[in-house]
Jmol script that loads the backbone (N, CA, C; Angstrom):
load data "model"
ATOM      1  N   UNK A   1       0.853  -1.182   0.000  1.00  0.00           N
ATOM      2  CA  UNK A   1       0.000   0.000   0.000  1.00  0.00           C
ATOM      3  C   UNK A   1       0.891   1.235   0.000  1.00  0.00           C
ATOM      4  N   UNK A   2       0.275   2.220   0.721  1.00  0.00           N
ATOM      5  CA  UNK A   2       1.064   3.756   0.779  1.00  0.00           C
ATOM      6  C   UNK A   2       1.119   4.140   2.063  1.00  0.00           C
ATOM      7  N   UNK A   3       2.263   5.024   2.416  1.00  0.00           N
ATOM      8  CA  UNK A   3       1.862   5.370   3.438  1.00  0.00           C
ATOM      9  C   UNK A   3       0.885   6.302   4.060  1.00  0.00           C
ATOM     10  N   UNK A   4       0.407   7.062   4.989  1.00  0.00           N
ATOM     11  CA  UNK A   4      -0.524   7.246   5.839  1.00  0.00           C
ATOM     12  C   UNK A   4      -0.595   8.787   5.702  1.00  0.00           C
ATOM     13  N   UNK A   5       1.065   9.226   5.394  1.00  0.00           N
ATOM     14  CA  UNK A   5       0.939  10.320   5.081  1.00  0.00           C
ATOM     15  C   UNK A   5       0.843  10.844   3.287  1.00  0.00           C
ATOM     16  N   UNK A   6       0.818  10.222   2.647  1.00  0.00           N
ATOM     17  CA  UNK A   6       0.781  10.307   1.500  1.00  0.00           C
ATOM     18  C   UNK A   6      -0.892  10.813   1.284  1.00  0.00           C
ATOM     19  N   UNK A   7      -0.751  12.033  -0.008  1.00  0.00           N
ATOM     20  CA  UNK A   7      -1.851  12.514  -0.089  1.00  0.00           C
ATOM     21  C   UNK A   7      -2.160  12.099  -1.459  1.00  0.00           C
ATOM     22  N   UNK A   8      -3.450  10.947  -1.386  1.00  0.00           N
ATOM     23  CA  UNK A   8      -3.987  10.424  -2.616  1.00  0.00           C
ATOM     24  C   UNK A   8      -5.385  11.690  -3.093  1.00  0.00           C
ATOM     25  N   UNK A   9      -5.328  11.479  -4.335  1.00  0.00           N
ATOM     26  CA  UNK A   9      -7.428  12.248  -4.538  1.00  0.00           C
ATOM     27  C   UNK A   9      -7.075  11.932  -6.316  1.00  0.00           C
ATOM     28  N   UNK A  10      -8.268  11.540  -6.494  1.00  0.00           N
ATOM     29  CA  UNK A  10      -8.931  11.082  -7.689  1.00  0.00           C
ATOM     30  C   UNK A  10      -9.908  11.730  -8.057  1.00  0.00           C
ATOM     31  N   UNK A  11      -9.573  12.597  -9.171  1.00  0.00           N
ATOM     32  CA  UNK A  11     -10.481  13.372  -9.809  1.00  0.00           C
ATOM     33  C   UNK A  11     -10.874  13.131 -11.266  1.00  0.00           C
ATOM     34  N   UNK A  12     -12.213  13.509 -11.576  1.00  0.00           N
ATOM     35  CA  UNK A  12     -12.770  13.333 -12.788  1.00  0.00           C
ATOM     36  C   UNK A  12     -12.297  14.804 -13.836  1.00  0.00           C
ATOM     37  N   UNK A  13     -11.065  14.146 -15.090  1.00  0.00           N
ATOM     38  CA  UNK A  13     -10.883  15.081 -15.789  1.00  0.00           C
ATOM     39  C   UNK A  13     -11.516  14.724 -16.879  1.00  0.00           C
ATOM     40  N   UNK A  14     -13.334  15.637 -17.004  1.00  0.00           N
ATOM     41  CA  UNK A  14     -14.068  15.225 -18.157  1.00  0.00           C
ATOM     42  C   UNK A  14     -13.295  15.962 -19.650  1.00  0.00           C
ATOM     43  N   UNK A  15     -12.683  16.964 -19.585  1.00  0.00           N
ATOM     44  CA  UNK A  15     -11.965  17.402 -20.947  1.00  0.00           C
ATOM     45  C   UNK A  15     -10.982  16.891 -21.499  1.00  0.00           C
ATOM     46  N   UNK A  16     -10.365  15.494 -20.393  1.00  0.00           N
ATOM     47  CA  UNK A  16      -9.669  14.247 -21.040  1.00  0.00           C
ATOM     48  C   UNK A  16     -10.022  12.839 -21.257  1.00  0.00           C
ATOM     49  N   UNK A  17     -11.481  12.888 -20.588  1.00  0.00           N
ATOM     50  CA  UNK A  17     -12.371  12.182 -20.426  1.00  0.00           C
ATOM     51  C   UNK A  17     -11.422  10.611 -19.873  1.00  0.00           C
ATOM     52  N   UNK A  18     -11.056  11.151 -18.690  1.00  0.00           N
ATOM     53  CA  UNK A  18     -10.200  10.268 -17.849  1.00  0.00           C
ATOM     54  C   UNK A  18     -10.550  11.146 -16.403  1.00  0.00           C
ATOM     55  N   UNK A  19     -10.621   9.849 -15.761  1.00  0.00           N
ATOM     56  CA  UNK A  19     -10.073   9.965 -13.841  1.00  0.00           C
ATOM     57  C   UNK A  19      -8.502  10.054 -13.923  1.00  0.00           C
ATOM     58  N   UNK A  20      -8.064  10.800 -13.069  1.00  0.00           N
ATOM     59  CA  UNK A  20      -6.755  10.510 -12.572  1.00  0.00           C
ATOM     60  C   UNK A  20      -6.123  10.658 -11.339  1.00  0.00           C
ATOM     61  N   UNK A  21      -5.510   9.701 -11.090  1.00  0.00           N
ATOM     62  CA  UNK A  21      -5.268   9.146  -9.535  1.00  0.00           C
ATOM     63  C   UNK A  21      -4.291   9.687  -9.412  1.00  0.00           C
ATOM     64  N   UNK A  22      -4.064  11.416  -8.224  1.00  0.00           N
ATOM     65  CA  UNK A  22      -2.886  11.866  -7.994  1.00  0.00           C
ATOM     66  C   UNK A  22      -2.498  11.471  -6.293  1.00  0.00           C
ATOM     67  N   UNK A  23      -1.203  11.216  -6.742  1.00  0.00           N
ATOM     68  CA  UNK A  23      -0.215  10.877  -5.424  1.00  0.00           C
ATOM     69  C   UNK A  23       0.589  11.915  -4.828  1.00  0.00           C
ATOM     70  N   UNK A  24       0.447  12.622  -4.180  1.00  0.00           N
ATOM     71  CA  UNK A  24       1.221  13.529  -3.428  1.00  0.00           C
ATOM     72  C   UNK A  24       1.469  14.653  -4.461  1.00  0.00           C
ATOM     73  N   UNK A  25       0.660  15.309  -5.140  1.00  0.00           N
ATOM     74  CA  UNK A  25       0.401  15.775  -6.375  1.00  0.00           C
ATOM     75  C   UNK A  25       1.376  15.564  -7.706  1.00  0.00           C
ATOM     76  N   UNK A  26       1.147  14.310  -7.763  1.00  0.00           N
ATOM     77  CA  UNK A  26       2.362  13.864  -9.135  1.00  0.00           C
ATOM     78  C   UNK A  26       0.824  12.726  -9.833  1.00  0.00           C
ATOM     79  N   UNK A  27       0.595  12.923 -10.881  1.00  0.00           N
ATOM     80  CA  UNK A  27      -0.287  12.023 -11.365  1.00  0.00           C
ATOM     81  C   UNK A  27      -0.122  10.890 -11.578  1.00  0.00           C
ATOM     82  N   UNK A  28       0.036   9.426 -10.886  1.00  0.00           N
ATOM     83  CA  UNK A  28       0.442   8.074 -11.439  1.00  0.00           C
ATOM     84  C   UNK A  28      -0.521   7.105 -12.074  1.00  0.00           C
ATOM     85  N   UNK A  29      -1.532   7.498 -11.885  1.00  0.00           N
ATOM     86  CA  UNK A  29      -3.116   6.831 -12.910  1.00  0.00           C
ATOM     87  C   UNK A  29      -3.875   7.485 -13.533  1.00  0.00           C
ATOM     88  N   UNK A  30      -4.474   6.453 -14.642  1.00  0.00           N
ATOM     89  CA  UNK A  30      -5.734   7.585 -15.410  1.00  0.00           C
ATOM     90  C   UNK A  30      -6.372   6.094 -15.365  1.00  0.00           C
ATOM     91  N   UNK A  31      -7.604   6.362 -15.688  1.00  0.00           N
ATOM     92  CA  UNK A  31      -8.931   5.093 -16.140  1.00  0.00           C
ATOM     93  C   UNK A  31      -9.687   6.344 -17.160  1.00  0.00           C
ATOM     94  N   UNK A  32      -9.443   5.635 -18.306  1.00  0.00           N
ATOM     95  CA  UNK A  32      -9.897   6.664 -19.768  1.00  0.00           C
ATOM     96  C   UNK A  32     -11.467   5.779 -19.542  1.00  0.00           C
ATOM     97  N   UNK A  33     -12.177   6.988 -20.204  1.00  0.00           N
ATOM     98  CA  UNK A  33     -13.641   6.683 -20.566  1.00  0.00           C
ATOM     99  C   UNK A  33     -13.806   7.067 -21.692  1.00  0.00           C
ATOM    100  N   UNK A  34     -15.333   6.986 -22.249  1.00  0.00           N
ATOM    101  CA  UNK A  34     -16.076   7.308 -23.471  1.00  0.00           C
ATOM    102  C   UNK A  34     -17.548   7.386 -22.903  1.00  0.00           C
ATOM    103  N   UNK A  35     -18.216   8.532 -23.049  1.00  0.00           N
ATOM    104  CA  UNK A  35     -19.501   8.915 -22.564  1.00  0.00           C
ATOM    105  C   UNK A  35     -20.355   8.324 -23.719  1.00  0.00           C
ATOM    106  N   UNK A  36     -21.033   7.585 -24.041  1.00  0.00           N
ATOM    107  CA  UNK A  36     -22.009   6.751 -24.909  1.00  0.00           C
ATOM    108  C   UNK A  36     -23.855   7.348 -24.559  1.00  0.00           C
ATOM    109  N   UNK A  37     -24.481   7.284 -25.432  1.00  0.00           N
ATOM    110  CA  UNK A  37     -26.196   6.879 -25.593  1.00  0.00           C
ATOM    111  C   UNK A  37     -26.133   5.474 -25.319  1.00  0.00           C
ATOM    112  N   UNK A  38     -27.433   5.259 -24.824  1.00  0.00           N
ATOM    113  CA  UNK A  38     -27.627   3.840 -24.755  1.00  0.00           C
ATOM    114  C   UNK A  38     -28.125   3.309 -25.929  1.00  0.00           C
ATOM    115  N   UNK A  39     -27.794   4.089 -27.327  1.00  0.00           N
ATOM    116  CA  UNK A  39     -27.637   2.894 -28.431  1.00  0.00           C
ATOM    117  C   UNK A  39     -26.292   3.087 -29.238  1.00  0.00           C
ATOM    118  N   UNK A  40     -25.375   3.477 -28.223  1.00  0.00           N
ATOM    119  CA  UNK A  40     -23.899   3.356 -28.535  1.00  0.00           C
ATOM    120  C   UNK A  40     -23.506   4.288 -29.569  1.00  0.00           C
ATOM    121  N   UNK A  41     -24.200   5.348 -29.726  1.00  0.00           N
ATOM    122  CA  UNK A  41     -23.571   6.569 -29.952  1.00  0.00           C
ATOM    123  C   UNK A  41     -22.716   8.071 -28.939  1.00  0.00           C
ATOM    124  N   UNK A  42     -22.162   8.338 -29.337  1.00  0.00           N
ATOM    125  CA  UNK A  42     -21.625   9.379 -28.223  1.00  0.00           C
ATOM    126  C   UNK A  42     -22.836  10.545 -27.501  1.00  0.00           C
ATOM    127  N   UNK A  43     -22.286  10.708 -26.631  1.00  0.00           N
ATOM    128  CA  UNK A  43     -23.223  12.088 -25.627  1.00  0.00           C
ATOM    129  C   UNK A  43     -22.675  13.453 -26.596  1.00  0.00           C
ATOM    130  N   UNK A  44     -23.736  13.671 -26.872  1.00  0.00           N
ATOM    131  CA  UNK A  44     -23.548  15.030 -27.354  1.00  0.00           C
ATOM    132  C   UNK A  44     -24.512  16.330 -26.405  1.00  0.00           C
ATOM    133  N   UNK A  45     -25.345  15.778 -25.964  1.00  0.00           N
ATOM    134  CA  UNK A  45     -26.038  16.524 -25.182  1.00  0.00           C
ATOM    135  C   UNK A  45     -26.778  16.226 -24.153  1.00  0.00           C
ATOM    136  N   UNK A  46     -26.995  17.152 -23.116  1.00  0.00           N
ATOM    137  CA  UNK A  46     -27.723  16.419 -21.847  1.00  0.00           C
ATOM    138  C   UNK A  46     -28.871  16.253 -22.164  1.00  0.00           C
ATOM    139  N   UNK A  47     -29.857  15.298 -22.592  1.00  0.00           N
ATOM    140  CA  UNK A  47     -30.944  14.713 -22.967  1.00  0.00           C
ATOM    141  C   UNK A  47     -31.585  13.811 -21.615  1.00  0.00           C
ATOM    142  N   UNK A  48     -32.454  13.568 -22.062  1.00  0.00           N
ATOM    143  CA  UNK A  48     -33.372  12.455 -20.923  1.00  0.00           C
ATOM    144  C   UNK A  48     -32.832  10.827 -21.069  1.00  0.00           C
ATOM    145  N   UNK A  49     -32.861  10.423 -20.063  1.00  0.00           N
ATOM    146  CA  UNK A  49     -32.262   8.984 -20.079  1.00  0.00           C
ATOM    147  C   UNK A  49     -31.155   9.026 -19.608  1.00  0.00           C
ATOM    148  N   UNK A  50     -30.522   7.536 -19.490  1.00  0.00           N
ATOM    149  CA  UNK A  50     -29.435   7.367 -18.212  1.00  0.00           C
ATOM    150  C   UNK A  50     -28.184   7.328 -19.327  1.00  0.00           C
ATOM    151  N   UNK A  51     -27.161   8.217 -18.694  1.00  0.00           N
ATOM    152  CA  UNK A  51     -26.035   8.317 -19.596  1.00  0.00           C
ATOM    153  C   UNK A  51     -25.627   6.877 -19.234  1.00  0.00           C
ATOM    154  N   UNK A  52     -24.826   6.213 -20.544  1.00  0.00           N
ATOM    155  CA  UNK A  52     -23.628   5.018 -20.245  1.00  0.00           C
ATOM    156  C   UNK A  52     -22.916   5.826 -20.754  1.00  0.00           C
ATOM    157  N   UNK A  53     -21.418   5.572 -19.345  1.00  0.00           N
ATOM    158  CA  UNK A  53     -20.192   5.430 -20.322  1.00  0.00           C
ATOM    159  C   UNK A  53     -19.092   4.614 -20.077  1.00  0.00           C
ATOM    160  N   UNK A  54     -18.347   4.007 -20.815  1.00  0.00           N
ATOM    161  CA  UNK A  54     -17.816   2.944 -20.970  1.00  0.00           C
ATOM    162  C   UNK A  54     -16.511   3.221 -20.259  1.00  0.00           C
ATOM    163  N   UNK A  55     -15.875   2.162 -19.299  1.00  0.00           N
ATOM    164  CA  UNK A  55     -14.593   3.020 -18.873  1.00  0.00           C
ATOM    165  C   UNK A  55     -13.927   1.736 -19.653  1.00  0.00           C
ATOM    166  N   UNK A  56     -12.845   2.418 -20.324  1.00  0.00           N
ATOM    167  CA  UNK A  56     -12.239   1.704 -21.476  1.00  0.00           C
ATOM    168  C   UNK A  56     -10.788   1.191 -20.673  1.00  0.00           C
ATOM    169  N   UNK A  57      -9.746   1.327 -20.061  1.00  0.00           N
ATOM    170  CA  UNK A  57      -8.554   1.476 -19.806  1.00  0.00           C
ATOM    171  C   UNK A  57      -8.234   1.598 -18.363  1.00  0.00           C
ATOM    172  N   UNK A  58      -7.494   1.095 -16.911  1.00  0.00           N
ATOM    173  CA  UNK A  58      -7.116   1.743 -15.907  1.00  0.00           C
ATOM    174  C   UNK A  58      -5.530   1.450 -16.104  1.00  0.00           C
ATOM    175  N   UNK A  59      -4.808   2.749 -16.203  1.00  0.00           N
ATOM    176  CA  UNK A  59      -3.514   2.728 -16.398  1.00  0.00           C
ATOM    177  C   UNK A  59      -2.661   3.112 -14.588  1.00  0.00           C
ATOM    178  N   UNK A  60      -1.882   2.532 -14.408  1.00  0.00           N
ATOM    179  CA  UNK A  60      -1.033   2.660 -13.244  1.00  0.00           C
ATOM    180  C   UNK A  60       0.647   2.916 -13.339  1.00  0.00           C
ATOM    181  N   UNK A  61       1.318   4.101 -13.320  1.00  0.00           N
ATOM    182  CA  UNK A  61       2.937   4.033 -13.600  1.00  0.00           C
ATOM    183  C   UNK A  61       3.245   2.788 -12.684  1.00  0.00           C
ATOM    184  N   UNK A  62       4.159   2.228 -13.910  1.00  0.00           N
ATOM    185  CA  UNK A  62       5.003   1.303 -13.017  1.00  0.00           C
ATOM    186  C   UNK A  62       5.489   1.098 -11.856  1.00  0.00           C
ATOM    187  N   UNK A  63       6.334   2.091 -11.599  1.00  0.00           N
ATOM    188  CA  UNK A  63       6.433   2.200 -10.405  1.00  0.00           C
ATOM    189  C   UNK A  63       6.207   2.629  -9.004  1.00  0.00           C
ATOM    190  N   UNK A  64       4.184   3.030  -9.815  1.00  0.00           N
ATOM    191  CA  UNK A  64       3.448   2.405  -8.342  1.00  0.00           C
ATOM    192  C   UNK A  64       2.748   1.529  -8.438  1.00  0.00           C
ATOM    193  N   UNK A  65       2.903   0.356  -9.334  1.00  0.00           N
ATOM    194  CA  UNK A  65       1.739  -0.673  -9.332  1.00  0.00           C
ATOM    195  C   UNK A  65       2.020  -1.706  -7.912  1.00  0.00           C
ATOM    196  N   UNK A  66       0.862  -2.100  -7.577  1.00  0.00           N
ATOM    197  CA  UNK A  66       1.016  -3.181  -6.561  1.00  0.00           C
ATOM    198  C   UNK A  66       0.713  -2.715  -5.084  1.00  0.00           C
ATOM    199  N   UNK A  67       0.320  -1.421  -5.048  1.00  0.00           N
ATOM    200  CA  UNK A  67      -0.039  -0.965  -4.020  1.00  0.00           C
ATOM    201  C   UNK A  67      -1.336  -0.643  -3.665  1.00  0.00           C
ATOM    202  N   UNK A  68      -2.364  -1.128  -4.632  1.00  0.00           N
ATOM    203  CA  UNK A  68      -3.931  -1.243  -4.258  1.00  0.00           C
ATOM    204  C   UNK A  68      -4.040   0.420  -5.012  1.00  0.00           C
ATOM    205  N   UNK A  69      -3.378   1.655  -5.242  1.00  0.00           N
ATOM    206  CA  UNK A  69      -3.784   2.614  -5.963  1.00  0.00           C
ATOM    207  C   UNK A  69      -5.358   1.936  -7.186  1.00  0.00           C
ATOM    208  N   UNK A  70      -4.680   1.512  -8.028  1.00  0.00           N
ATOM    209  CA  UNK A  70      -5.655   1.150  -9.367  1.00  0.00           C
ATOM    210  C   UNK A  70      -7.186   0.907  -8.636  1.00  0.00           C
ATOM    211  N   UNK A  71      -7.566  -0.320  -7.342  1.00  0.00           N
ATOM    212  CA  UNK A  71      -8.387  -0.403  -6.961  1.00  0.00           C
ATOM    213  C   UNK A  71      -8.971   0.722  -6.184  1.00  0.00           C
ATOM    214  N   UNK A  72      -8.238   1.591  -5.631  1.00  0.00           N
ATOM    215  CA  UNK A  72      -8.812   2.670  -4.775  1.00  0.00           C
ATOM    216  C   UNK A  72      -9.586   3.771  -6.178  1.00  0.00           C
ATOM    217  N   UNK A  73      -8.247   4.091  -7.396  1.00  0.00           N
ATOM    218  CA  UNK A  73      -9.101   4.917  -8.176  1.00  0.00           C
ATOM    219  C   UNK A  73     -10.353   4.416  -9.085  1.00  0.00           C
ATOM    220  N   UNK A  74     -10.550   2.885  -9.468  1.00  0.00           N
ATOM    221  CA  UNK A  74     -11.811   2.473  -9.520  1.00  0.00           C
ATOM    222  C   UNK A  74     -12.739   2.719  -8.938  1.00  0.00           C
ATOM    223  N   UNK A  75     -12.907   2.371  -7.779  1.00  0.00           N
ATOM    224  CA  UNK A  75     -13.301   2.265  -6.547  1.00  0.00           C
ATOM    225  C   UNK A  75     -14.403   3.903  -6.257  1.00  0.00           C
ATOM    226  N   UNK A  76     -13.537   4.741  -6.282  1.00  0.00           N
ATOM    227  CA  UNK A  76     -13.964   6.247  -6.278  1.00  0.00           C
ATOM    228  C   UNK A  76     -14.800   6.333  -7.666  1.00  0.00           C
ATOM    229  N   UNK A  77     -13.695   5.894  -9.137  1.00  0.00           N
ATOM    230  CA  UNK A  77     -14.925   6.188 -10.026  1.00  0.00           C
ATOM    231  C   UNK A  77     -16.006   5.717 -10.332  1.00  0.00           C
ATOM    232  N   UNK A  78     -16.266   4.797 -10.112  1.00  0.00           N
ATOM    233  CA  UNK A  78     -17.619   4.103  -9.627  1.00  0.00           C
ATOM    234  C   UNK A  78     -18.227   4.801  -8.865  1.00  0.00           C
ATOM    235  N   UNK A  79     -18.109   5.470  -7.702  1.00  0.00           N
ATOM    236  CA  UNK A  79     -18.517   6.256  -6.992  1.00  0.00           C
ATOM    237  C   UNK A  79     -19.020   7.379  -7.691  1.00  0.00           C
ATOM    238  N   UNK A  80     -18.440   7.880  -8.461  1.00  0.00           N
ATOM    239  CA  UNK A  80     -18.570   9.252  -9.459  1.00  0.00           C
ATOM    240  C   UNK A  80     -19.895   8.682 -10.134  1.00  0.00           C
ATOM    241  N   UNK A  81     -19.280   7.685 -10.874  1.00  0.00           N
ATOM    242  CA  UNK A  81     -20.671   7.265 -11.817  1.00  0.00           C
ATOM    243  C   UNK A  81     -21.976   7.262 -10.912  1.00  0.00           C
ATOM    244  N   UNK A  82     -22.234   6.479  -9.610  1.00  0.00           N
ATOM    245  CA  UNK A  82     -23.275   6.307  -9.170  1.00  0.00           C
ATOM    246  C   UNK A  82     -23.923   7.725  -8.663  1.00  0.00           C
ATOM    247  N   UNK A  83     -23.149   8.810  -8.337  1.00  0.00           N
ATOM    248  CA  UNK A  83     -23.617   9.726  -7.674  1.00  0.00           C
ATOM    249  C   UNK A  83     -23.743  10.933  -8.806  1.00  0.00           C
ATOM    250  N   UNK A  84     -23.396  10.114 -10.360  1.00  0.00           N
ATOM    251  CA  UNK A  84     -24.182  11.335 -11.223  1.00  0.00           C
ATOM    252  C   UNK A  84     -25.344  10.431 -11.791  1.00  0.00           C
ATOM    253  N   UNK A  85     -25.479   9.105 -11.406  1.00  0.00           N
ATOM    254  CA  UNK A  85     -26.602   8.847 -12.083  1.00  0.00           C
ATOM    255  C   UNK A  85     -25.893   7.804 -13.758  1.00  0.00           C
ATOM    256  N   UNK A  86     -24.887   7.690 -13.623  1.00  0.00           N
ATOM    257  CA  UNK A  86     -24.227   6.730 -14.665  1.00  0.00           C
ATOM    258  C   UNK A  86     -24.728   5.648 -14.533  1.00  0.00           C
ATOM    259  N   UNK A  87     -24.539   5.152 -15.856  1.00  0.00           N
ATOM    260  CA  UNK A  87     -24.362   3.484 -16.227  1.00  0.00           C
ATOM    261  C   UNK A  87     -22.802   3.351 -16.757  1.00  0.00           C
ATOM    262  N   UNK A  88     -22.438   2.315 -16.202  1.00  0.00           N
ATOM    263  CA  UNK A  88     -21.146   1.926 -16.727  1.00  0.00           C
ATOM    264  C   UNK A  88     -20.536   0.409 -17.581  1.00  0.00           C
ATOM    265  N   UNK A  89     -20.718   0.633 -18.646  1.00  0.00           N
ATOM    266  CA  UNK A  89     -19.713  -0.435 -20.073  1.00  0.00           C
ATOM    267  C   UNK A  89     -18.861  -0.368 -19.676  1.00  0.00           C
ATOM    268  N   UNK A  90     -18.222  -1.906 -18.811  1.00  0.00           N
ATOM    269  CA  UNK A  90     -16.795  -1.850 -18.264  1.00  0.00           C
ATOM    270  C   UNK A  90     -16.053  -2.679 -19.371  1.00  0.00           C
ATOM    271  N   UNK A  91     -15.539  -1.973 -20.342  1.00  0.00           N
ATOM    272  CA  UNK A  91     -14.754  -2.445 -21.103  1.00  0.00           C
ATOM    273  C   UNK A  91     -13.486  -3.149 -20.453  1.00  0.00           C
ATOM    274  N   UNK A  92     -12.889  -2.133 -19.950  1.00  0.00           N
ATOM    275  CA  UNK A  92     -11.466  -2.282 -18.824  1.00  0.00           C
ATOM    276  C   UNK A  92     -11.924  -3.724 -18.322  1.00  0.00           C
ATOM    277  N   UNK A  93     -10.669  -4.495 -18.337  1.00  0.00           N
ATOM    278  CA  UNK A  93     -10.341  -6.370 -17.593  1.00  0.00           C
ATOM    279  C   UNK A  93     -10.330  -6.114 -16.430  1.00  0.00           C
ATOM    280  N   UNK A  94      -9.555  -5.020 -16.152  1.00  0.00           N
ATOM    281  CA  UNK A  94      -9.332  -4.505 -14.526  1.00  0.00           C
ATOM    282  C   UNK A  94     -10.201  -4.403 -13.512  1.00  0.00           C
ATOM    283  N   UNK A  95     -11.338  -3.324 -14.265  1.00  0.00           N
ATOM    284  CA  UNK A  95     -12.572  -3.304 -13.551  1.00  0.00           C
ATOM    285  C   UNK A  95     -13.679  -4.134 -13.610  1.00  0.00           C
ATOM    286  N   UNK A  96     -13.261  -5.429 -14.398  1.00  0.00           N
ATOM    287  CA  UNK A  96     -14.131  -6.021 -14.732  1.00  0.00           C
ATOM    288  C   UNK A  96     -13.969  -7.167 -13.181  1.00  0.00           C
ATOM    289  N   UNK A  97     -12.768  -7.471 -13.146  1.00  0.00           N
ATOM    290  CA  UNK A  97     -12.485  -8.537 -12.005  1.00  0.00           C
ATOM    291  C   UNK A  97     -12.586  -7.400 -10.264  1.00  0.00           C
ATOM    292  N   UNK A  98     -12.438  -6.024 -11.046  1.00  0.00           N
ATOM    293  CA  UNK A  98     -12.619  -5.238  -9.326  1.00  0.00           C
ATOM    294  C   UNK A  98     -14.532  -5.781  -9.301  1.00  0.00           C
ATOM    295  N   UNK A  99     -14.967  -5.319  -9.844  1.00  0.00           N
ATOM    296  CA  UNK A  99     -17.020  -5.281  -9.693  1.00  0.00           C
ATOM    297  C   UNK A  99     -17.020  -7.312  -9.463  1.00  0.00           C
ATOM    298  N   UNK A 100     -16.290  -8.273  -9.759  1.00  0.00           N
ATOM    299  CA  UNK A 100     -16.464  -9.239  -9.075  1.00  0.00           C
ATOM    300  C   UNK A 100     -15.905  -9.945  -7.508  1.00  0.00           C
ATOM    301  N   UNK A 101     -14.738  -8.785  -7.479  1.00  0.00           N
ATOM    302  CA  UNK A 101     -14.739  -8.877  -5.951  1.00  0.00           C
ATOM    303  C   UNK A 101     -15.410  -8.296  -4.885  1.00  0.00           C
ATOM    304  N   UNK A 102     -16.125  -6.880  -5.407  1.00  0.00           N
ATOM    305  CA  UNK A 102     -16.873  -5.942  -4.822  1.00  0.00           C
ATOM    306  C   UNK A 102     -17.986  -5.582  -5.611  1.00  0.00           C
ATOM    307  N   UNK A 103     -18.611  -6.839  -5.395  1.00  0.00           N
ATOM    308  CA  UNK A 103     -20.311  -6.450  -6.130  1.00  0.00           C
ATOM    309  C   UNK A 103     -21.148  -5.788  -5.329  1.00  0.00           C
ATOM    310  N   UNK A 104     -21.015  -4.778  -4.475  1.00  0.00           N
ATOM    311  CA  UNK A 104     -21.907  -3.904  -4.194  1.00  0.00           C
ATOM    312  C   UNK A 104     -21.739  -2.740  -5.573  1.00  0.00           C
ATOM    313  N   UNK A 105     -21.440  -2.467  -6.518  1.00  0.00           N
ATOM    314  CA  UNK A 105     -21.252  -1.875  -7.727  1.00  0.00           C
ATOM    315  C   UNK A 105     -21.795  -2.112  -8.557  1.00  0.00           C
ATOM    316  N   UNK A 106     -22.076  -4.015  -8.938  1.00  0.00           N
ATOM    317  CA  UNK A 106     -23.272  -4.770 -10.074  1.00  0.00           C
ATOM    318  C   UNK A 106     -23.825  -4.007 -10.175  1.00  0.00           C
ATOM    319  N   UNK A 107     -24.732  -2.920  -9.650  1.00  0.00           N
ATOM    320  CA  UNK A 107     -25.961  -2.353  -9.783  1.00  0.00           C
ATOM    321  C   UNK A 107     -25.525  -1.355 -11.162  1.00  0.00           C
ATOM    322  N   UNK A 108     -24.340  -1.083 -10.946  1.00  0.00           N
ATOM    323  CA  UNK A 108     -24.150  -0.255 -12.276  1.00  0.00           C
ATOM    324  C   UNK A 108     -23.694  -0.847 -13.759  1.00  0.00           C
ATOM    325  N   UNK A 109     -23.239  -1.856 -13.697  1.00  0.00           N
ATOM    326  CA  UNK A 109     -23.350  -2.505 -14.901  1.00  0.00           C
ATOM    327  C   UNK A 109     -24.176  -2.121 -15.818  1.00  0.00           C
ATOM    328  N   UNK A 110     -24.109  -2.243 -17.295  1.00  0.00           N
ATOM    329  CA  UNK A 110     -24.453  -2.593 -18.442  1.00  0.00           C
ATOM    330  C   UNK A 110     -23.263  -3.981 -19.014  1.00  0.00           C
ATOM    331  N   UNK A 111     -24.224  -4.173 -19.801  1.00  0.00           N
ATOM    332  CA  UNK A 111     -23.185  -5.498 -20.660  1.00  0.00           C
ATOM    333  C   UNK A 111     -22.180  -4.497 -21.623  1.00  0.00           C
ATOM    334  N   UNK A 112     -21.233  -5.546 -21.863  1.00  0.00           N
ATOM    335  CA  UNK A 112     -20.301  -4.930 -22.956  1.00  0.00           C
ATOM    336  C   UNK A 112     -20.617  -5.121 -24.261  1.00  0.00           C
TER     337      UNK A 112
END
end "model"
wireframe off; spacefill off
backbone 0.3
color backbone group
């Protein structure tokens, strides 16, 4: 893990349309997305109905992998999604095996 004093925060950068997981303010993760319609065209506008968007990618620098980071910034963006009202196309392998260790999240699924 990290230590205790280390200052993690994971923020949603929608104009890169990536989360990114900063460490003591040095950026070592992104989890890229794609904002979708639910007939798999892109969001172009705030319309009625439940946005999907697909999180495509969770990237971790090397040399912080292995310290539970990747699961913590999942973890939060899932959080993001549920508290705007997302659906999430978990493209990403990563997040695909995080939502089967921690299925309190299933609820946000869509299929791929």
């Amino acid at each position: 893990m990290f230590t205790d004093k280390a200052t993690v925060e994971v923020t949603n950068n929608a104009g890169q349309s990536r989360f990114e997981l900063w460490l003591n303010g040095e950026i070592v993760g992104i989890l890229g997305y794609w904002d979708m319609e639910a007939d798999g065209r892109p969001v172009r506008s705030k319309r009625a109905g439940t946005p999907i968007v697909s999180f495509q990618h969770t990237v971790i620098v090397e040399d912080f992998g292995h310290r539970g980071l990747a699961a913590l910034m999942v973890g939060r963006a899932l959080d993001t999604a549920r508290e705007n009202g997302w659906k999430v196309r978990p493209v990403c392998t990563y997040l695909q095996r995080f939502v089967v260790a921690n299925p309190e999240y299933r609820d946000l699924l869509v299929p791929v």
